[in-house]
C-alpha positions in Angstrom: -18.6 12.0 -20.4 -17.5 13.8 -17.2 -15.5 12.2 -15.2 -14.4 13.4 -11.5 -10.7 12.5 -9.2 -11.4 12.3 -5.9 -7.8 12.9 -4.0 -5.8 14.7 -1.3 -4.8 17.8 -2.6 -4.5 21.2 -1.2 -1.6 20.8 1.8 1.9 22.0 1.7 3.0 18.0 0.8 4.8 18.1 -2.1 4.2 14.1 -2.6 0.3 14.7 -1.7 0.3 17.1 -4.6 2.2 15.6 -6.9 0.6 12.6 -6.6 -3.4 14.5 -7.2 -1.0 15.7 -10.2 0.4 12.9 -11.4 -3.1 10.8 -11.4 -4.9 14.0 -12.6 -2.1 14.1 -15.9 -3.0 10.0 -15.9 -6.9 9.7 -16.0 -6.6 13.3 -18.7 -4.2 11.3 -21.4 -6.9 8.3 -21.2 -10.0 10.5 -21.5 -8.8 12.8 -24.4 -12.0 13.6 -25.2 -14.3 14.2 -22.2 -13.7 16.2 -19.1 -12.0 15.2 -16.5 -11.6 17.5 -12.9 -10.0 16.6 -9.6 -13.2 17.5 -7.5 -13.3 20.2 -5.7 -13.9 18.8 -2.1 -11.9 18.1 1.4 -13.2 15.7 3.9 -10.3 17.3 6.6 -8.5 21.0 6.8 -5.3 21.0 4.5 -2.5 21.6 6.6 -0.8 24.9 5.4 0.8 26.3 7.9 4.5 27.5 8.4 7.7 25.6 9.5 8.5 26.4 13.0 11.2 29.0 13.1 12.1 31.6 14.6 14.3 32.8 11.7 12.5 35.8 9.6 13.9 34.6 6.5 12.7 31.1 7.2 9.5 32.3 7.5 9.4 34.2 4.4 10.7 31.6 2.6 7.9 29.8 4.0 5.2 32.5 2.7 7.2 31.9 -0.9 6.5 28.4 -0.5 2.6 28.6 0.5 1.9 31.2 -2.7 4.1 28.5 -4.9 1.4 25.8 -3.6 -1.4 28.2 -3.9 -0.3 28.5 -7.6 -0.3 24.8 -8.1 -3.7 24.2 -7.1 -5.3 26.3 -9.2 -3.0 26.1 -12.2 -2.0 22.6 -12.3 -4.7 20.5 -10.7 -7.5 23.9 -12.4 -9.1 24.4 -9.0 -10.1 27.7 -9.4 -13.2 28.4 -7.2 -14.0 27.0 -3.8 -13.2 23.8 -2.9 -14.9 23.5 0.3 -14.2 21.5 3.5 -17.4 18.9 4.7 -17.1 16.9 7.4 -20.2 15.6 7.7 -20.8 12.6 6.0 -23.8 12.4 4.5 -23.7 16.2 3.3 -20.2 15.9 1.8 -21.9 12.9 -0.2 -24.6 15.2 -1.3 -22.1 17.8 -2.7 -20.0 15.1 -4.7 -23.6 14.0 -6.0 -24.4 17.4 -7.1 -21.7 17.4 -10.0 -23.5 14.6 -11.5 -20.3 12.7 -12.6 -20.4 9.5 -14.9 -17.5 7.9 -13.7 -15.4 8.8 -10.4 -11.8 7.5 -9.7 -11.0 7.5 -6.1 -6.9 7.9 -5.4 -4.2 7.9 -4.6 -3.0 7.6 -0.9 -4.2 6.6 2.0 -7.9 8.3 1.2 -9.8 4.8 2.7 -8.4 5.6 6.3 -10.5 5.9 9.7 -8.8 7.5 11.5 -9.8 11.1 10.6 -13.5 10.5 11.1 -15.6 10.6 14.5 -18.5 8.6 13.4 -19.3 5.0 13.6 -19.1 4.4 9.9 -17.1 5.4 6.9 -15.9 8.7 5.4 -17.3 10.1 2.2 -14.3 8.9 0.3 -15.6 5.1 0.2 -18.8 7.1 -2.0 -21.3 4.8 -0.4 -24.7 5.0 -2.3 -23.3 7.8 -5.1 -24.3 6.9 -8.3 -21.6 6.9 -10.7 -19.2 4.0 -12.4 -16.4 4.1 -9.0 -12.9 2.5 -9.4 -10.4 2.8 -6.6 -7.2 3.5 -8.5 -4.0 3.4 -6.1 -6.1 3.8 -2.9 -5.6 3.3 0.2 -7.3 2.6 3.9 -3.6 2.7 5.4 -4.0 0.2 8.9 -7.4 -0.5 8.8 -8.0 -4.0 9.6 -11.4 -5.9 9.6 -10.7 -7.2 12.8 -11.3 -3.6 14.3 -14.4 -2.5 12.4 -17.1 -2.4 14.2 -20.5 -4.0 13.0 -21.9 -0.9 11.6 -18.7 -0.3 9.4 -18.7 -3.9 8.0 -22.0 -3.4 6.9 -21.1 -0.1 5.0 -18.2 -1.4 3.7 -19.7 -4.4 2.3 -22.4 -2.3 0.6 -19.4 0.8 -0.3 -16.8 -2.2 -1.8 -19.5 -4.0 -3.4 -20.9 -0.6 -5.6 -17.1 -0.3 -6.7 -16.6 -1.0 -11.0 -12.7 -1.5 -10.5 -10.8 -2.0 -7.4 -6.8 -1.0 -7.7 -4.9 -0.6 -4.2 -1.6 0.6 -3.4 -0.9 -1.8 -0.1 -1.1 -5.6 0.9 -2.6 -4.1 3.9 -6.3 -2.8 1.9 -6.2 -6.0 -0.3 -6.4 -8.1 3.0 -8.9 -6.0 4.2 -11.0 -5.5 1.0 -11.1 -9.6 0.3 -13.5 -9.8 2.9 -15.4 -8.4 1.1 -15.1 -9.2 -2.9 -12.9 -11.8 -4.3 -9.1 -11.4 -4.0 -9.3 -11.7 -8.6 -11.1 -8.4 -8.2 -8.6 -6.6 -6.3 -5.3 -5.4 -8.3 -2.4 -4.3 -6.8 -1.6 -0.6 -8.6 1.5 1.2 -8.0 1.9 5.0 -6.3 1.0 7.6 -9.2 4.0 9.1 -9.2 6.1 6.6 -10.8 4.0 7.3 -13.8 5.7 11.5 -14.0 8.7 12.8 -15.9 10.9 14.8 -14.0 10.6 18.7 -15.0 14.5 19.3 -14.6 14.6 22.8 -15.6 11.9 23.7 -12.9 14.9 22.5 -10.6 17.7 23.8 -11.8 15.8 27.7 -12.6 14.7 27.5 -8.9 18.4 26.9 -8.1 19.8 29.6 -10.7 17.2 31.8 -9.2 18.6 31.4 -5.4 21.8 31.7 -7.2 22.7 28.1 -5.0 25.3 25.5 -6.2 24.8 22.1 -4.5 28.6 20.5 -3.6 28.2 16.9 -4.9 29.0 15.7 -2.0 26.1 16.3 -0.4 22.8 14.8 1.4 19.5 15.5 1.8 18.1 15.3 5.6 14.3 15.0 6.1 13.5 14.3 9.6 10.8 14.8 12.5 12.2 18.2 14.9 12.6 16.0 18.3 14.5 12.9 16.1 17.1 13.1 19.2 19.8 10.9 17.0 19.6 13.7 14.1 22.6 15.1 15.4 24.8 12.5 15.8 23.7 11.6 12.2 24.5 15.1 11.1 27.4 15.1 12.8 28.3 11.6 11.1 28.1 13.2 7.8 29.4 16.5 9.0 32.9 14.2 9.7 33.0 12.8 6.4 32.8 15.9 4.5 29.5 15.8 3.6 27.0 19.5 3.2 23.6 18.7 4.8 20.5 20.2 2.7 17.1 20.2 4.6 13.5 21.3 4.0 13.1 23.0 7.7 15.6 24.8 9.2 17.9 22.5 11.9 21.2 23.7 13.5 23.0 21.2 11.5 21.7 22.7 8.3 24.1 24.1 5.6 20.8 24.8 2.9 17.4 25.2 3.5 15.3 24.2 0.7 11.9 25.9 2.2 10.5 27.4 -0.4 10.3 24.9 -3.2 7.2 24.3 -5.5 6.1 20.6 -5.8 8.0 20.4 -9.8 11.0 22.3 -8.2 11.6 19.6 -5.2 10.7 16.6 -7.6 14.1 16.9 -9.3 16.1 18.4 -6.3 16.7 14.8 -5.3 19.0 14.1 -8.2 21.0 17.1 -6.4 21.9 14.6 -3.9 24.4 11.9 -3.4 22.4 10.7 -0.8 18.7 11.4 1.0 17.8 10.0 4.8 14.0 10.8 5.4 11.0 9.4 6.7 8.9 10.5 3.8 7.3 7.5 1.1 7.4 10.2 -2.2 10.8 11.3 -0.9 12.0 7.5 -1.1 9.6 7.4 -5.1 11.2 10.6 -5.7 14.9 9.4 -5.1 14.0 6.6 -6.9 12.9 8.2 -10.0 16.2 10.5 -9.7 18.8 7.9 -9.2 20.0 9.1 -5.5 20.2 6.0 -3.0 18.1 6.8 0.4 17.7 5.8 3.7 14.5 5.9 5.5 13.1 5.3 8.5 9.6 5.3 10.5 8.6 7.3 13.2 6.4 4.6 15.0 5.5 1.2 15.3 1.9 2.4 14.2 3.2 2.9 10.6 3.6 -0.7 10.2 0.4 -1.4 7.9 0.6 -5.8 8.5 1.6 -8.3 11.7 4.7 -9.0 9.8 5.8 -5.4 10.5 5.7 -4.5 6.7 5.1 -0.9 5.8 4.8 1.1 2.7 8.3 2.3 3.3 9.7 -1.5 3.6 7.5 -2.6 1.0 9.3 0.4 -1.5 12.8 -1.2 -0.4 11.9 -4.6 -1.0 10.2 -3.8 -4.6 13.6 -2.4 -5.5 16.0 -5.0 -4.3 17.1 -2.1 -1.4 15.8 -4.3 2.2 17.3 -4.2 4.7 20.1 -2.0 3.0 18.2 1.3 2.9 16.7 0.8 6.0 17.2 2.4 9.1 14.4 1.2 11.6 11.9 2.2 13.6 12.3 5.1 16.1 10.0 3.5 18.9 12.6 0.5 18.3 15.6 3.2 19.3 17.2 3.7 15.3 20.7 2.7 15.6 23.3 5.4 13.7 25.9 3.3 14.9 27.9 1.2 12.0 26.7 4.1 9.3 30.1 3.8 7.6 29.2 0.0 6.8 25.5 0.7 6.2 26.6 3.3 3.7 29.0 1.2 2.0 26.1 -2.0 1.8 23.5 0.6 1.0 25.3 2.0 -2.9 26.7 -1.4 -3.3 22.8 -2.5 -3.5 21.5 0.3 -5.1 22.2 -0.5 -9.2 20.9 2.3 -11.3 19.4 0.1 -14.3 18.0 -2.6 -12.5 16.2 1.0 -10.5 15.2 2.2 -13.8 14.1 -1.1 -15.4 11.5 -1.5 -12.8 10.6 2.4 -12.6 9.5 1.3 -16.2 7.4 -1.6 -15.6 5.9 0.4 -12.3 4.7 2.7 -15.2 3.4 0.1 -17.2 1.4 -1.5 -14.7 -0.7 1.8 -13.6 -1.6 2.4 -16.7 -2.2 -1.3 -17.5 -4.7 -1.0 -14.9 -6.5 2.5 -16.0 -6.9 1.4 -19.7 -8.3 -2.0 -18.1 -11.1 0.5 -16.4 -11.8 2.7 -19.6 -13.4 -0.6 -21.4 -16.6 -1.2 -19.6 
């Protein structure tokens, strides 16, 4: 049998990546015996393209980076030839038809989303009309809502959701909007892909030994936008308290700059940390899966994926017990650094290691509950 992944994969994301990787490593150990191949397509340009700087070593750090990336792609996920970006609909359907797959799984992320398409219908993604067994396994349309599809779209989508063998979403959000059109029994709730991965710890700790870097433990890891104006008085905040400040671009605040990291070498950099404020989801998993309590944050009010301003940021927290605790807000709202000192303290009084791990386990199960469930028809 040959089966095909449809996923993001390509960009300079470490949690886009490892996530194609994880679910790639997922459908493989259930299909031992057929092939299995993340396919080769893009339905939007891969953003690869170097952290502002102005700093040469930043930006050869940032070249490091891009070949590490490079590497991964066609070692890792085994895409080796072109991989081509369509973004006409109808021909980027006729290229995933050509590879004549059996069965496609469509995931993870947000790969059901709008918003990156200029037509009046959906994106090659929701393989309308393909003919193949489909499952949606950890998908996601993001903010779509049925409310602002236009009649055309409905239409599609009711044709697109109904062609689909097994339906497994990531989001409240896609199992509103996907119950409008099949039965809310049919639509399972699967967990991110990268709960399911081990972390490679000496891919971490060579890239260290490499840079010849020690990592003071009392240290955090800052990921935030470049015009967050209330990054420096959170820097500062932890600057005061005796805290070294690790980022992934460069800031003025910055004590390391971890630019040039390979997806497996910033998976276990987390555990590094004694603490990680970001914006990122798979920098929240990621902490998770190391044991490092977080903060996060949103950049917009356009994030939030329900009415009830839920996101897949809050909905992270809340899984684990960590709402409002490791919350910080919303940046259109005005984020409030003020108070951090009791924050900090509520935040690792919240965050229990084994009640963390006992659900990292059953966030495990559950994905692959769900893919053995789609291996049976």
């Amino acid at each position: 049998m040959k089966i095909g992944l449809l996923t993001y994969y390509g960009d300079l994301n470490c949690g886009t990546n490892l996530q194609a990787y994880a679910t790639f490593s997922a459908i493989k150990s259930v299909y031992p015996n057929d092939i299995v191949e993340v396919i080769p397509f893009h339905g939007f340009k891969p953003e690869i393209r170097p952290y502002k700087s102005f700093n040469l070593a930043c930006i050869c750090r940032d070249i490091v980076r891009m070949l590490k990336y490079k590497d991964f792609k066609r070692n890792k996920l085994n895409i080796r030839g072109k991989d081509p970006i369509i973004y006409d609909v109808e021909e980027a359907l006729k290229y995933i038809a050509s590879f004549e797959y059996d069965k496609i799984y469509v995931g993870a992320d947000t790969l059901l989303e709008l918003d990156r398409i200029n037509i009046d219908g959906l994106s090659a993604y929701w393989l309308k009309g393909i003919k193949a067994e489909k499952t949606f396994l950890a998908a996601s349309a993001k903010n779509v809502t049925y409310e602002n599809l236009s009649a055309r779209q409905k239409e599609e989508m009711k044709e697109a959701v109904g062609q689909i063998s097994h339906i497994g979403v990531r989001d409240s959000a896609t199992i509103k909007l996907l119950s409008y059109f099949r039965p809310t029994e049919d639509i399972h709730h699967v967990p991110d892909p990268t709960f399911t991965m081990q972390i490679d710890k000496d891919a971490t700790r060579q890239y260290l030994e490499k840079k010849h870097l020690t990592i003071p433990k009392t240290s955090v890891f800052m990921h935030l936008y470049g015009n967050d104006n209330w990054a420096d008085d959170l820097a500062k905040f932890f600057k005061n308290k005796g805290y070294y400040i690790a980022t992934p671009r460069p800031y003025k605040y910055s004590d390391f700059v971890l630019n040039d990291m390979g997806p497996f070498e910033q998976f276990g950099i987390y555990g590094y940390f004694e603490l990680v404020v970001t914006h990122r989801f798979h920098d929240c998993v990621f902490s998770l899966k190391n044991g490092t309590p977080f903060f996060v944050y949103v950049k917009s009010r356009k994030t939030f994926m329900t009415e009830d301003n839920d996101s897949k940021h809050v909905s992270l927290l809340k899984d684990f017990g960590l709402f409002p605790y490791g919350f910080l807000g919303c940046v259109d709202d005005g984020i409030c650094t003020n108070d951090m000192d009791e924050k900090l303290k509520l935040l690792k009084l919240h965050f229990n290691g084994e009640k963390v791990n006992s659900r990292l386990r059953e966030l495990r199960e559950e994905y692959f509950c769900f893919l053995n469930m789609t291996i049976k028809n």
